[in-house]
BAGU-638116 format. One record per residue (C-alpha): residue number from 1; residue in one letter; x, y, z. Coordinates in steps of 0.02 Angstrom, whole numbers, plus 50000, padded with zeros to 5 digits. Layout:
BAGU-638116
+-----+------+-------+-------+-------+
! pos ! code !     X !     Y !     Z !
+-----+------+-------+-------+-------+
! NUM !    A !     X !     Y !     Z !
...
+-----+------+-------+-------+-------+
***
This chain:
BAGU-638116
+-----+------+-------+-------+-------+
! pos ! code !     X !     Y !     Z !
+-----+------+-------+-------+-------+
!   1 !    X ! 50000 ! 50000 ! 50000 !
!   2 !    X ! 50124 ! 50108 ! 50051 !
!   3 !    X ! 50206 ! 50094 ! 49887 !
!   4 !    X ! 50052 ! 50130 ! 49798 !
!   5 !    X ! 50046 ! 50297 ! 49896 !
!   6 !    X ! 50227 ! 50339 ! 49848 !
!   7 !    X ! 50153 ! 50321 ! 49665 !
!   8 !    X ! 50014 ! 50439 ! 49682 !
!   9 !    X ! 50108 ! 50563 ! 49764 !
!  10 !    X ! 50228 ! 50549 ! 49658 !
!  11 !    X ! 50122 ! 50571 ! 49495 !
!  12 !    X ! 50031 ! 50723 ! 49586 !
!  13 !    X ! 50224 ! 50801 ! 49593 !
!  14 !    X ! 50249 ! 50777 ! 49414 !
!  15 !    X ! 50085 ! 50838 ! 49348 !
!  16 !    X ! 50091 ! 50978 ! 49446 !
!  17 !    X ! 50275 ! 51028 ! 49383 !
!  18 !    X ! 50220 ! 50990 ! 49194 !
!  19 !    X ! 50066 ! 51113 ! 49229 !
!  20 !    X ! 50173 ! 51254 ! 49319 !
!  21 !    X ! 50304 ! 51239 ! 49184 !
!  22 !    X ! 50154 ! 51256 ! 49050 !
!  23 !    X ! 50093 ! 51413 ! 49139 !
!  24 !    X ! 50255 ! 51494 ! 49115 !
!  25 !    X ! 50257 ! 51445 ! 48944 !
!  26 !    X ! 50097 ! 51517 ! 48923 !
!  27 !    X ! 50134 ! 51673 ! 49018 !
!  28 !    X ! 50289 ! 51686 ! 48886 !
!  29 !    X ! 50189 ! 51671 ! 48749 !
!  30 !    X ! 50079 ! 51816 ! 48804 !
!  31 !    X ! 50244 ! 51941 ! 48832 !
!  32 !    X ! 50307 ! 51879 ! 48660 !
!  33 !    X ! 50158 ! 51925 ! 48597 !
!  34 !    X ! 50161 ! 52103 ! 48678 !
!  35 !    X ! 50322 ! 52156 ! 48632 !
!  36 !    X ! 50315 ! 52110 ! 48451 !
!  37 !    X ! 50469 ! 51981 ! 48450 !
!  38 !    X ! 50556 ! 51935 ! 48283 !
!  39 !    X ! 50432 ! 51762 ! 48218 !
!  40 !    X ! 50607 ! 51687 ! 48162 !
!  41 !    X ! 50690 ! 51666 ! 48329 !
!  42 !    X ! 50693 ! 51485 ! 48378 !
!  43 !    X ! 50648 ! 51535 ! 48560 !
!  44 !    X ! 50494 ! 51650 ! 48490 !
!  45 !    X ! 50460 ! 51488 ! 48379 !
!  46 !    X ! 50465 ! 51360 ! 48516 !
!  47 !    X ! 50373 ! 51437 ! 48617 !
!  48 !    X ! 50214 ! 51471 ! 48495 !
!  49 !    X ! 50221 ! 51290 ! 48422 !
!  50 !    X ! 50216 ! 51229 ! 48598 !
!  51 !    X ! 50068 ! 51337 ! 48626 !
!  52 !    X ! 49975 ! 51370 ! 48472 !
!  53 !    X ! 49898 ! 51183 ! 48465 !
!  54 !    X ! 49831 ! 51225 ! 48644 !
!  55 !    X ! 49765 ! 51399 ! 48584 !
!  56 !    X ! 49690 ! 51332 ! 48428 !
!  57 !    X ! 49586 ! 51205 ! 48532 !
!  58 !    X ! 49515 ! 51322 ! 48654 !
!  59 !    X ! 49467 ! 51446 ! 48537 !
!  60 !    X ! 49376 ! 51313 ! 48429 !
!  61 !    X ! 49265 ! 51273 ! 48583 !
!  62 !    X ! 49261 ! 51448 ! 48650 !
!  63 !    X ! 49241 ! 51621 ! 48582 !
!  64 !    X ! 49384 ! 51724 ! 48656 !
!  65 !    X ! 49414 ! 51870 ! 48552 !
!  66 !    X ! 49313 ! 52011 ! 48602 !
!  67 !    X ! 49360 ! 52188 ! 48522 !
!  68 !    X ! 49548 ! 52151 ! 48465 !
!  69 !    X ! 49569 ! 52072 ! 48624 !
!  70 !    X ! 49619 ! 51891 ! 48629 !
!  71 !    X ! 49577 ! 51805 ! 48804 !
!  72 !    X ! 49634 ! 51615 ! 48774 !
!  73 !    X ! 49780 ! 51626 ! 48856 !
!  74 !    X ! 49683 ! 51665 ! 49011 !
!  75 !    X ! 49546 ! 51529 ! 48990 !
!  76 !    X ! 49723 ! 51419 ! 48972 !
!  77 !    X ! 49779 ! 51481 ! 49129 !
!  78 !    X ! 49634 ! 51451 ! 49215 !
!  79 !    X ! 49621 ! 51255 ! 49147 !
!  80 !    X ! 49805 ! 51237 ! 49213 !
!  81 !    X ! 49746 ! 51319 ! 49400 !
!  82 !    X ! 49588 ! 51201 ! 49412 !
!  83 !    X ! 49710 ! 51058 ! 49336 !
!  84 !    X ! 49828 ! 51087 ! 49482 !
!  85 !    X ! 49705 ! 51128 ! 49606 !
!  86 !    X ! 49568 ! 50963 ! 49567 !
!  87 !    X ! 49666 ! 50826 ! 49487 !
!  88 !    X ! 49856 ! 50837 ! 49561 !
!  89 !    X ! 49804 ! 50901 ! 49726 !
!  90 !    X ! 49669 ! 50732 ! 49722 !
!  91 !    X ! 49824 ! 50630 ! 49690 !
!  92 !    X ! 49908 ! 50710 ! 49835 !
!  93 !    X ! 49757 ! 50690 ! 49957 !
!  94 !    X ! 49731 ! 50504 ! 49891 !
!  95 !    X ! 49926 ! 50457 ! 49937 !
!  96 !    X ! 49904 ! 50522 ! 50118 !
!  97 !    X ! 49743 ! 50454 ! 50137 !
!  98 !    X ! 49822 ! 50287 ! 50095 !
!  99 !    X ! 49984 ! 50297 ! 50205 !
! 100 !    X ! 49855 ! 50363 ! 50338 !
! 101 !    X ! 49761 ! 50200 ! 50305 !
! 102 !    X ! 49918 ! 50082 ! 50302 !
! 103 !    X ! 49992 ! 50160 ! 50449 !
! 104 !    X ! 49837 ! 50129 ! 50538 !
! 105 !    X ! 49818 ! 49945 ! 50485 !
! 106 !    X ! 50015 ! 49898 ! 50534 !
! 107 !    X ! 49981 ! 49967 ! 50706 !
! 108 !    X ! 50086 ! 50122 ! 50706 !
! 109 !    X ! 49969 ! 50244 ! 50719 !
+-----+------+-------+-------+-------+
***
């Protein structure tokens, strides 16, 4: 059991690092986006194909654009906070609750 907690904690960790390191991506994407960087550079480059695919999704589902002004990142940022928030925090609160549970079954709690 116990190492069936280590899992889900561990998996919680991860996800939650892929989703912060998304968020910054996406927070790069918006500053790129602000400050009119050159399309050729391969940072300016990596960063939109890693995002674009994302973007192009949500605004298929949702409208976003309203007057010039392009709100997907945010509804992308928002998805990543209820991400981390519901599903890694779960797998967090699910590995304790297990050790919590084995602990109390071998006695040493």
């Amino acid at each position: 059991m116990i190492l069936l907690a280590n899992l889900m904690s561990a998996l919680g960790a991860i996800l939650n690092a892929i989703l912060s390191f998304f968020s910054f991506i996406v927070l790069a994407s918006c500053v790129v986006s602000w400050v009119n960087a050159d399309p050729y550079n391969v940072i300016v480059r990596t960063i939109n194909s890693i995002t674009e695919p994302i973007y192009f999704q949500v605004r298929r589902r949702i409208r976003t654009r309203f007057g010039g002004l392009d709100l997907t990142p945010i509804v992308v940022i928002l998805a990543i906070m209820f991400l981390q928030n519901f599903v890694a925090q779960s797998l967090t609160d699910y590995a304790n609750g297990i050790r919590i549970q084995a602990l109390r079954g071998a006695g040493t709690l």
